[in-house]
Backbone as ProteinMPNN parsed JSONL, in Angstrom:
{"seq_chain_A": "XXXXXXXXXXXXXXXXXXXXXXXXXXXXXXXXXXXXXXXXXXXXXXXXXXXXXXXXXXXXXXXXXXXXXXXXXXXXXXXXXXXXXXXXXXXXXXXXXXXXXXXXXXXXXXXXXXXXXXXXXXXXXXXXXXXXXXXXXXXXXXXXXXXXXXXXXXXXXXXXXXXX", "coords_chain_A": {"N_chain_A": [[0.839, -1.178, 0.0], [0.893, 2.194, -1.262], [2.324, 4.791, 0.635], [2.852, 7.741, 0.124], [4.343, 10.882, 1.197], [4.59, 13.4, -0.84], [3.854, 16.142, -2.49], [2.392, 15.981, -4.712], [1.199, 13.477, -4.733], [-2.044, 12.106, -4.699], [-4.693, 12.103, -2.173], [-6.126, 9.34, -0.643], [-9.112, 7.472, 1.013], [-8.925, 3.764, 2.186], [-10.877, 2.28, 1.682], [-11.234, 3.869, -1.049], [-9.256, 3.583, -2.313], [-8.559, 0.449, -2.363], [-11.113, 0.098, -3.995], [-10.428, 1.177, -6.435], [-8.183, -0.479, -6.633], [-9.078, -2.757, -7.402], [-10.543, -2.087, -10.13], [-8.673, -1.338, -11.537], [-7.515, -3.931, -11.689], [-8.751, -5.704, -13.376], [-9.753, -3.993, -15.549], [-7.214, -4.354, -16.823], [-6.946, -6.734, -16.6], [-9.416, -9.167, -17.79], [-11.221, -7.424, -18.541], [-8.969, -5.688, -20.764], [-8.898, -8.12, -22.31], [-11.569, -8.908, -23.39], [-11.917, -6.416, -24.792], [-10.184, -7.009, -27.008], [-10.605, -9.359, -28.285], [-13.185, -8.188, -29.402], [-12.123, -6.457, -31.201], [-10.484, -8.286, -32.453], [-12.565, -9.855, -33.586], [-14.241, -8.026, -34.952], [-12.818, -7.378, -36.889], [-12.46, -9.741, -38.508], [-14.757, -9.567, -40.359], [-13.734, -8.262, -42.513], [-13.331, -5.193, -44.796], [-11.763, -2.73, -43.186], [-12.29, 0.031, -43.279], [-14.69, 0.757, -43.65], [-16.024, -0.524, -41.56], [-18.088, -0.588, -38.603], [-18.347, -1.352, -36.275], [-15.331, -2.123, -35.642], [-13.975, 0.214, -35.522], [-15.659, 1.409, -33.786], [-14.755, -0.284, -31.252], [-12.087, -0.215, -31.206], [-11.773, 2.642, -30.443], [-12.898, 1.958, -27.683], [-11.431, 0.538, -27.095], [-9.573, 2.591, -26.715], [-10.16, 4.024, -24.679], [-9.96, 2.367, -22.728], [-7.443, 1.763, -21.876], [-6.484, 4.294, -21.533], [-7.796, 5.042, -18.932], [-6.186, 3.126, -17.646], [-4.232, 4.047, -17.681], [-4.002, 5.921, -16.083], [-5.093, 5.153, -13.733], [-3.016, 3.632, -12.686], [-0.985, 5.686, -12.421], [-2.18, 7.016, -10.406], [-2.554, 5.261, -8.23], [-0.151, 4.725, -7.783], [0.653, 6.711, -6.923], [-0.507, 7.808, -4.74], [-1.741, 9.132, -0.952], [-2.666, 6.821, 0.8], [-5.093, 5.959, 3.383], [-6.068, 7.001, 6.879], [-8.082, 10.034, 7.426], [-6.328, 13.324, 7.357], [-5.157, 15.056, 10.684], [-7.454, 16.835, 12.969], [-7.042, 19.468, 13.12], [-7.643, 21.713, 11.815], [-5.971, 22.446, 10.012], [-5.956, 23.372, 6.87], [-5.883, 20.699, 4.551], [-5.323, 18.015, 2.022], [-7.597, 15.528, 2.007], [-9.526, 16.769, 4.058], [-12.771, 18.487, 4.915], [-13.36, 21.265, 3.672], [-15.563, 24.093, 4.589], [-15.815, 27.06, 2.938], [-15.928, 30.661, 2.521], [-16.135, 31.995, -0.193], [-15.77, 34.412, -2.44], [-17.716, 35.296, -1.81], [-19.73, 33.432, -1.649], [-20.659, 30.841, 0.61], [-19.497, 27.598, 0.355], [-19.049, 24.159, 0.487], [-16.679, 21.807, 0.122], [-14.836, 19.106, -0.378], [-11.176, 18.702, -0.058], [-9.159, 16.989, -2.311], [-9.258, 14.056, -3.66], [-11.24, 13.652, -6.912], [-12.081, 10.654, -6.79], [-12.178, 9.613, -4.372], [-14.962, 9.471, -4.211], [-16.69, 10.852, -3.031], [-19.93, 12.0, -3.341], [-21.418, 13.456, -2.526], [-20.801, 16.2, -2.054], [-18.689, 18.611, -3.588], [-15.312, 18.627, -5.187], [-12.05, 19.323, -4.975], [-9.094, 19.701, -6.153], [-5.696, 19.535, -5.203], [-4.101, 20.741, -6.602], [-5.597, 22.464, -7.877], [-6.484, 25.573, -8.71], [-8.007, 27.339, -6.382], [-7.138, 24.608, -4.684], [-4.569, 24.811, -4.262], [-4.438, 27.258, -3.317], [-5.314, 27.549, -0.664], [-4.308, 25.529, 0.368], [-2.606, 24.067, 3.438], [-3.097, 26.57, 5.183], [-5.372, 28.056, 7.415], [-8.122, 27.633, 9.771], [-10.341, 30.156, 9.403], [-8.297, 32.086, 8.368], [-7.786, 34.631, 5.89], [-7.524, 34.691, 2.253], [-6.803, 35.589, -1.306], [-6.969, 34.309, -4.267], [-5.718, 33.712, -7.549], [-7.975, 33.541, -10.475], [-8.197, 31.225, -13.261], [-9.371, 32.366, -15.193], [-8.1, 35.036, -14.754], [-8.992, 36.846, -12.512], [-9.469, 38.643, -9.523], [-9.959, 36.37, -6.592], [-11.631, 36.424, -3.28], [-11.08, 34.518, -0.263], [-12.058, 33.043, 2.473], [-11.391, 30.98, 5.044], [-13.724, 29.111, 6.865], [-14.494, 26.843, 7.995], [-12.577, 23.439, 8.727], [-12.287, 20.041, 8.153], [-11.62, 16.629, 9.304], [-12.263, 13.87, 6.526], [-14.573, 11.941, 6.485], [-15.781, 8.883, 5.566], [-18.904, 7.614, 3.977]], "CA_chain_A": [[0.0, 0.0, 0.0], [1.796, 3.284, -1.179], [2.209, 6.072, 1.713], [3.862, 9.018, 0.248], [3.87, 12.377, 1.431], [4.398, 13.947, -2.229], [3.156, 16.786, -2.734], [1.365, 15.254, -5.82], [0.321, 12.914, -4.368], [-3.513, 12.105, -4.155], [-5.257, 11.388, -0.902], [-7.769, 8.627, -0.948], [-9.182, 6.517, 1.847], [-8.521, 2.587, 2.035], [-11.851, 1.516, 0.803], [-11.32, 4.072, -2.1], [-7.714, 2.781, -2.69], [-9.263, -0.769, -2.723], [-11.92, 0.104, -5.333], [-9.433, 1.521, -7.715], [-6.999, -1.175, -7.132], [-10.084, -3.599, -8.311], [-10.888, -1.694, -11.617], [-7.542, -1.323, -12.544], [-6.995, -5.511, -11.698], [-10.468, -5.434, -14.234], [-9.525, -3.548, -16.767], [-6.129, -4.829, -17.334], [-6.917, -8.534, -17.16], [-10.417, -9.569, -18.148], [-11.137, -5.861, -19.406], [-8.651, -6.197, -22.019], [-9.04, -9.737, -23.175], [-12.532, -8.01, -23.993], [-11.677, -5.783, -26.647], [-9.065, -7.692, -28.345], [-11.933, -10.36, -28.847], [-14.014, -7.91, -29.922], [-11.428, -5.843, -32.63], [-10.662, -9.378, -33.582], [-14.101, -10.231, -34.197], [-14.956, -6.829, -35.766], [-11.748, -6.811, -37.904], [-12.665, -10.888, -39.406], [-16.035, -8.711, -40.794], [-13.783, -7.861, -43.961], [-13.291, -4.1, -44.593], [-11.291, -2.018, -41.785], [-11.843, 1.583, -43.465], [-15.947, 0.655, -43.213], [-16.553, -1.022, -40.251], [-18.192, 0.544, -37.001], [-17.577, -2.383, -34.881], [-14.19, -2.129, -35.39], [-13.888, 1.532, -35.332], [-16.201, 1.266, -32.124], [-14.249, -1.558, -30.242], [-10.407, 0.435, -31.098], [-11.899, 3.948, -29.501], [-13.21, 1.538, -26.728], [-9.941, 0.182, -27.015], [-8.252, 3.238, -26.337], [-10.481, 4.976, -23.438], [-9.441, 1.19, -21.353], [-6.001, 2.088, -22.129], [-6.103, 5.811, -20.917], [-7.711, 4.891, -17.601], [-5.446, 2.18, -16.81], [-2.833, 4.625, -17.194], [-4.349, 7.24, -15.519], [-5.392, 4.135, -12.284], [-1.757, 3.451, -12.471], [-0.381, 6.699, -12.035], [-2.472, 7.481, -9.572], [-2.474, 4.411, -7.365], [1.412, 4.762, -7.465], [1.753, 7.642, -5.756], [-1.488, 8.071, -3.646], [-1.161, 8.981, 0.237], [-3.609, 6.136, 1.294], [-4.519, 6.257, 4.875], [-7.063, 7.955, 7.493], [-8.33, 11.258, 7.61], [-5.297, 13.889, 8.503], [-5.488, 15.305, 11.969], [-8.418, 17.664, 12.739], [-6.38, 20.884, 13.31], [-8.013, 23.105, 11.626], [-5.447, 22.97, 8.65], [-6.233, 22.941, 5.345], [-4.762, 19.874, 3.655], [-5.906, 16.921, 1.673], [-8.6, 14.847, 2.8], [-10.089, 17.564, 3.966], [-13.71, 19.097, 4.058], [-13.493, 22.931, 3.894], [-16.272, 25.311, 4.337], [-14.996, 28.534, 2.676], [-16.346, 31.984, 2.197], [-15.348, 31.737, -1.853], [-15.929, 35.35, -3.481], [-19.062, 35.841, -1.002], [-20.735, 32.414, -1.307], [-20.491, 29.939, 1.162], [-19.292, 26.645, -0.322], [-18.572, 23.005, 1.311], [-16.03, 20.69, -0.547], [-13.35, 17.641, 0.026], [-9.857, 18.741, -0.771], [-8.641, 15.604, -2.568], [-8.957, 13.214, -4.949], [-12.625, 13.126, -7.008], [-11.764, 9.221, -7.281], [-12.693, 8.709, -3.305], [-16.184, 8.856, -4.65], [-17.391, 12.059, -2.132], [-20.403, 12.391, -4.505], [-22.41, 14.336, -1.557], [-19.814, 16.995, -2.379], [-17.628, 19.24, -4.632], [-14.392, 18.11, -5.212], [-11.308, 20.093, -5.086], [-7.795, 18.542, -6.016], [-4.929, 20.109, -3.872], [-3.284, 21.325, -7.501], [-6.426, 23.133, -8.68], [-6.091, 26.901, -8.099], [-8.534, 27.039, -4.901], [-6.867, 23.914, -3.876], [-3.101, 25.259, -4.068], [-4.531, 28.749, -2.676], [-6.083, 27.205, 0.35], [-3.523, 24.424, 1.194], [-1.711, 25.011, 4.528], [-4.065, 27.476, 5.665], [-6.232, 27.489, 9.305], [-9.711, 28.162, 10.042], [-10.077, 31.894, 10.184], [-7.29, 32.72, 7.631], [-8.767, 35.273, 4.504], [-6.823, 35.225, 1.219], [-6.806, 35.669, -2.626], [-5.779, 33.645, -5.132], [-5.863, 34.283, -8.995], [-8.487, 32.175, -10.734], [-7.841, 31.143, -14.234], [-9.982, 33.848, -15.748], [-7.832, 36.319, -14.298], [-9.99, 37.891, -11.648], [-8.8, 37.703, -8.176], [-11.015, 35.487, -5.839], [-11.251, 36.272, -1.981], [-11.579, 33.185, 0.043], [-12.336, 33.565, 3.694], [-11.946, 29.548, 5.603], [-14.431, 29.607, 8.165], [-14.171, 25.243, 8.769], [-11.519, 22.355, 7.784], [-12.769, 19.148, 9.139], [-11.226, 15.379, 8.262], [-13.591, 13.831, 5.563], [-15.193, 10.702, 6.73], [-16.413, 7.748, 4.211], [-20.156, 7.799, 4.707]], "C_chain_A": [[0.882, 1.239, 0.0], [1.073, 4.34, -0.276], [3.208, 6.76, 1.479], [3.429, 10.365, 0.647], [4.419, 13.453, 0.216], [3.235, 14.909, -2.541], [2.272, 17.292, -4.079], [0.648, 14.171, -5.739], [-1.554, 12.668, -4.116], [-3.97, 11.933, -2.746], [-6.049, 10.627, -1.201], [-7.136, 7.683, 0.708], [-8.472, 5.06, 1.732], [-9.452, 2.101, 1.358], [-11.449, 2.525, -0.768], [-9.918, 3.816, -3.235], [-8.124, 1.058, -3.559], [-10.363, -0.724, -4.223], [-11.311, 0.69, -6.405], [-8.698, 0.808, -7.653], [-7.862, -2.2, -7.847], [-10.576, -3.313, -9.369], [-9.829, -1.803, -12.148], [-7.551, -2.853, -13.376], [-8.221, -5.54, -13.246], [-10.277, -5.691, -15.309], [-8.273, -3.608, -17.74], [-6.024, -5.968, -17.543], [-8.357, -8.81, -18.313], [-11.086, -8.491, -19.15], [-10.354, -5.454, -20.921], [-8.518, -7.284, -22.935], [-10.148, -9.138, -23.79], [-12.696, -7.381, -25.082], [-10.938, -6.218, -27.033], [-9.79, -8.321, -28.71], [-13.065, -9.53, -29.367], [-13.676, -7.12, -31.579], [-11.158, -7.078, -33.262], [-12.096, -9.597, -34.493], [-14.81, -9.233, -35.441], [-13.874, -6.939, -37.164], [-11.919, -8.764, -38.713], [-13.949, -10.4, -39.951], [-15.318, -8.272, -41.72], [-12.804, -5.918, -43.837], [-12.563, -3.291, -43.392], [-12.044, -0.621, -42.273], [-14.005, 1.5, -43.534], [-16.648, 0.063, -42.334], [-16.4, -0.557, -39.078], [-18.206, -0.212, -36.344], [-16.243, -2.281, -34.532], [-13.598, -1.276, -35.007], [-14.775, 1.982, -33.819], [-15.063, 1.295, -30.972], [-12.533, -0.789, -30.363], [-11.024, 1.95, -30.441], [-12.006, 3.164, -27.744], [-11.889, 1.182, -26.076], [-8.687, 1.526, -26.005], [-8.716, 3.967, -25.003], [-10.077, 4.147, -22.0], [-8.035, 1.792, -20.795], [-5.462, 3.498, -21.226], [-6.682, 5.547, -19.732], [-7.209, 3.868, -16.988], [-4.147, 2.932, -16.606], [-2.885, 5.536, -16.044], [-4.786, 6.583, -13.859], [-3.917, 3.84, -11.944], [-1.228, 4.285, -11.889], [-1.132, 7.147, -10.909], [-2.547, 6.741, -8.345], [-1.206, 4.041, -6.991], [1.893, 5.351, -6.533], [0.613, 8.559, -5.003], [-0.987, 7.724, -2.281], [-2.677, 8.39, 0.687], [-3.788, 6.274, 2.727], [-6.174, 6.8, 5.379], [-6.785, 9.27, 7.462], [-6.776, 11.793, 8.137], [-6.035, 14.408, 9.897], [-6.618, 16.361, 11.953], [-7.508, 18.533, 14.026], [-6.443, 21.706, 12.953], [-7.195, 23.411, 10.255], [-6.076, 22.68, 7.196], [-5.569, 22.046, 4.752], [-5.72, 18.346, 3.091], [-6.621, 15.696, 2.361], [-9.396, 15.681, 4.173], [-11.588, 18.073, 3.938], [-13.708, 20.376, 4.604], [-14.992, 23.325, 3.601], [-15.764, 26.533, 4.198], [-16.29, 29.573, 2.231], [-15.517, 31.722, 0.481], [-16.288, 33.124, -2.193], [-17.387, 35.633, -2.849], [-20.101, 34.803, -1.194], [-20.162, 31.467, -0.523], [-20.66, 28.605, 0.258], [-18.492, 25.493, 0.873], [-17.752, 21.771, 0.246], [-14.847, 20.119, 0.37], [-11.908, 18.452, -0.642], [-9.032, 17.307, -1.085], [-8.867, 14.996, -3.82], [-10.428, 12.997, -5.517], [-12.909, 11.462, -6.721], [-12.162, 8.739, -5.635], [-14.195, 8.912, -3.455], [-17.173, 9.927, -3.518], [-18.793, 12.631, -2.82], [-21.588, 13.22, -3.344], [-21.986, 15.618, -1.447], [-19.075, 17.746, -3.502], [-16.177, 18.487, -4.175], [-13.032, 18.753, -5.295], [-9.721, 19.452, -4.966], [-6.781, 20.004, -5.774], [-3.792, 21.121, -5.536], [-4.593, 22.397, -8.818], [-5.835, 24.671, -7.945], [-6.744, 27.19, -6.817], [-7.653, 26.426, -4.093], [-5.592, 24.271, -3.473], [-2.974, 26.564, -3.451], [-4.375, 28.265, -1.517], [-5.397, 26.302, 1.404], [-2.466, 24.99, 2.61], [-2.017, 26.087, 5.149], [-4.583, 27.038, 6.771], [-7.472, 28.135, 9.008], [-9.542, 29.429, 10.584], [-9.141, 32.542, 8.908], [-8.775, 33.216, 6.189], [-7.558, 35.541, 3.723], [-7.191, 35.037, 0.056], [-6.131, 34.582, -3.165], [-6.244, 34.163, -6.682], [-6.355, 33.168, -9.644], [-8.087, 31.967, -12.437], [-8.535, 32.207, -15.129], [-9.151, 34.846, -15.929], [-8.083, 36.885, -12.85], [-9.561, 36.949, -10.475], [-10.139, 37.038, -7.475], [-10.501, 35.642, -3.987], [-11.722, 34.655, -1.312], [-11.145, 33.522, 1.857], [-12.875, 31.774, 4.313], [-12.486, 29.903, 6.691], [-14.205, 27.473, 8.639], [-13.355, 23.84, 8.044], [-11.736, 21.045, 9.027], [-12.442, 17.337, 8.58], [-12.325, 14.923, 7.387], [-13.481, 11.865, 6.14], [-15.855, 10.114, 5.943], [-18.009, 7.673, 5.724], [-20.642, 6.074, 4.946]], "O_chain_A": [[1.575, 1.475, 0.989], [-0.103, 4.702, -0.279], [4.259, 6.727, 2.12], [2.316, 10.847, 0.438], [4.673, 14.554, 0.705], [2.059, 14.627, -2.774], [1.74, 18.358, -4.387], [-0.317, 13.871, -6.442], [-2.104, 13.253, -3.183], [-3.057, 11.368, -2.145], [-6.865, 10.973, -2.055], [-6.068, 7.39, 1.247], [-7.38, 5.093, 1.165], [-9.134, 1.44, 0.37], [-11.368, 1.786, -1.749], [-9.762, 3.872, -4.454], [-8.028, 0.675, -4.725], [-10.277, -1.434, -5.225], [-11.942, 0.598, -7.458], [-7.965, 0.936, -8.634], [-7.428, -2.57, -8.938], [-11.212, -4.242, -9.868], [-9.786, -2.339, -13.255], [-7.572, -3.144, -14.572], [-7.636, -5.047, -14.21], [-10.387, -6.703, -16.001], [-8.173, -3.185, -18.892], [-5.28, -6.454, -18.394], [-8.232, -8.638, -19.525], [-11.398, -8.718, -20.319], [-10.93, -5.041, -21.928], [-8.097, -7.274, -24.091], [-9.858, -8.716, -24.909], [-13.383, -7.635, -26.071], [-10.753, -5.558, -28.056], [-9.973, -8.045, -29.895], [-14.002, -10.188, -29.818], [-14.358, -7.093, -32.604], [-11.455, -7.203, -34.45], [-12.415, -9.493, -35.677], [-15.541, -9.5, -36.395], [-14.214, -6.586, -38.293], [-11.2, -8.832, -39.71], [-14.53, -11.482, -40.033], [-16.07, -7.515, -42.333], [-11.938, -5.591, -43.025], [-13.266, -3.435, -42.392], [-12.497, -0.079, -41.265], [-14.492, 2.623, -43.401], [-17.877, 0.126, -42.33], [-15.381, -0.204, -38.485], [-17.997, 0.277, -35.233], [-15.883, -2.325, -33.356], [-12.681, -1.48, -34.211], [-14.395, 2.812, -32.993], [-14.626, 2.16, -30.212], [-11.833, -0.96, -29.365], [-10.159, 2.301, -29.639], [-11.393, 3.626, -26.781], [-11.433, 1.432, -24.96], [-7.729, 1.476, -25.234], [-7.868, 4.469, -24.266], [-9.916, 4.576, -20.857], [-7.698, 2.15, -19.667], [-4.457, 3.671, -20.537], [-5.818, 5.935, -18.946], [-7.62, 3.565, -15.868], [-3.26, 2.699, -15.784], [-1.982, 5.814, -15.254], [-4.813, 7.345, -12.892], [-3.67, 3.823, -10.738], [-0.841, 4.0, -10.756], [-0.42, 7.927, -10.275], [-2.611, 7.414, -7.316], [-0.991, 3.228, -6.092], [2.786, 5.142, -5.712], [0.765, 9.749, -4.725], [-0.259, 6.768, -2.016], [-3.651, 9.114, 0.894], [-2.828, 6.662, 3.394], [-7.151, 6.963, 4.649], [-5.65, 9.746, 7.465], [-6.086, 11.176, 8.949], [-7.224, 14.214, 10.153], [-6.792, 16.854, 10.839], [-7.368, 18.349, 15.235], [-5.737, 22.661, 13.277], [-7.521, 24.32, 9.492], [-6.59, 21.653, 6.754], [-4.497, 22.443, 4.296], [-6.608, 17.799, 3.745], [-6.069, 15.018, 3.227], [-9.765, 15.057, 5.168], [-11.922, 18.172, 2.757], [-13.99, 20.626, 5.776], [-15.574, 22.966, 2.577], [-15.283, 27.13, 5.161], [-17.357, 29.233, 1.72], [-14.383, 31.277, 0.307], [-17.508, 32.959, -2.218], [-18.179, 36.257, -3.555], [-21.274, 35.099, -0.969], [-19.036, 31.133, -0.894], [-21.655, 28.431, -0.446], [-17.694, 25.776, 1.767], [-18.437, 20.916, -0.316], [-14.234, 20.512, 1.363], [-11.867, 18.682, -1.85], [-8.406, 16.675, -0.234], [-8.629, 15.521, -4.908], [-11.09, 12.222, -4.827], [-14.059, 11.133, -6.43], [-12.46, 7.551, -5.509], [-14.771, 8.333, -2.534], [-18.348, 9.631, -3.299], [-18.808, 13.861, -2.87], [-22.709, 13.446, -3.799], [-22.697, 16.346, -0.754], [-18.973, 17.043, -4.507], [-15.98, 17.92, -3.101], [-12.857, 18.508, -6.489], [-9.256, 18.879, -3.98], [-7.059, 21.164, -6.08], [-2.938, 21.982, -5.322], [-4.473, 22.794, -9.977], [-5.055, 24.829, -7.006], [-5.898, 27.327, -5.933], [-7.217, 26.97, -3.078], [-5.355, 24.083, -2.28], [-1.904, 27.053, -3.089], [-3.245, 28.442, -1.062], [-5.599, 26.196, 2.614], [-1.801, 26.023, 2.69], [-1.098, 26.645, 5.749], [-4.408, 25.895, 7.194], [-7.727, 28.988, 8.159], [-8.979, 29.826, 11.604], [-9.479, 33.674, 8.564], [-9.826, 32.726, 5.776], [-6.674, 36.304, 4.112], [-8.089, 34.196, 0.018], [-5.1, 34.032, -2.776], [-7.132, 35.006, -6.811], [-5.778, 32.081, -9.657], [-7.495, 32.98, -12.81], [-7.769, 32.883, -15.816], [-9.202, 35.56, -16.931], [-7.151, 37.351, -12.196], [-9.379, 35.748, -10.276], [-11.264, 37.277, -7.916], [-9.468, 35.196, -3.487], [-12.523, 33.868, -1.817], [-10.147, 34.103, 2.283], [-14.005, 31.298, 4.216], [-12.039, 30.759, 7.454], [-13.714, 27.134, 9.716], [-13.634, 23.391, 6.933], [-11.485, 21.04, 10.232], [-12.997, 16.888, 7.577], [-13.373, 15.565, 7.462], [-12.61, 10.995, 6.117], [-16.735, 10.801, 5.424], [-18.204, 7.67, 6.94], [-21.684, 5.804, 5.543]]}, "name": "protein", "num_of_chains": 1, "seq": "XXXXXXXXXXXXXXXXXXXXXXXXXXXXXXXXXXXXXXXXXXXXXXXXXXXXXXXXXXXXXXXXXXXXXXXXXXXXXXXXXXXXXXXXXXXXXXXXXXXXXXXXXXXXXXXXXXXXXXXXXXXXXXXXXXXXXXXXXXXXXXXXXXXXXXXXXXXXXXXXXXXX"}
């Protein structure tokens, strides 16, 4: 089980560690036997440059491909684990209530992939999330949103995020 403190790192729980290490296992064994049996199948149909099975089953082909890389890389160098400490800091795994630009807003700082779907999602390298990181309850600052236009942000609560 990787435990880095990388500050690229993802955060995810253990159960949400576990359910991404079981899609990957998935989609790399049984998952790709799948479409090769199916581009075979589509590609003994004759024709390559007119067939939408085949032309299907190789896009299908390639979206397996990009989230096994993308389960890889991220299950490499995820900081698996419990909640950090409830101190009030701002840091991954995480649920902030912030003052954002004069609306009150409640999100997870972390990884969308632990499945928080009662929630916004905020990854620790978004601009919010890299404003906000290392911060305390009480702290008011700016950051520059991709637009341009500055954004006040005023944390009023940072509280570990508990699997429901």
């Amino acid at each position: 089980m990787p435990t880095t403190n990388s500050a690229s790192a993802a955060w995810l729980t253990q159960e949400a560690f576990d359910r991404l290490q079981a899609e990957l296992a998935q989609l790399s064994g049984p998952g790709r036997a799948e479409i090769v049996s199916k581009i075979e199948q589509a590609r003994s149909e004759g024709d390559l440059k007119e067939n939408g099975g085949y032309h299907a089953a190789k896009d299908e082909q390639g979206k397996i491909e990009a989230r096994i890389r993308q389960l890889s890389e991220l299950l490499r160098d995820a900081q698996v684990g419990e909640a950090p400490a409830d101190d009030g800091v701002v840091e991954q795994g995480m649920v902030v209530v912030a003052n954002i630009a004069g609306n009150k807003t409640r999100f997870l700082l972390g990884s969308r992939e632990v499945g928080a779907a009662e929630m916004d999602v905020f990854s620790e390298r978004s601009p919010l999330g890299g404003a906000i990181h290392g911060h305390k309850v009480g702290d008011k600052l700016s950051y520059i949103a991709p637009n341009g236009k500055t954004i006040d942000v005023e944390i009023l609560e940072a509280t570990p995020y508990r699997e429901a």
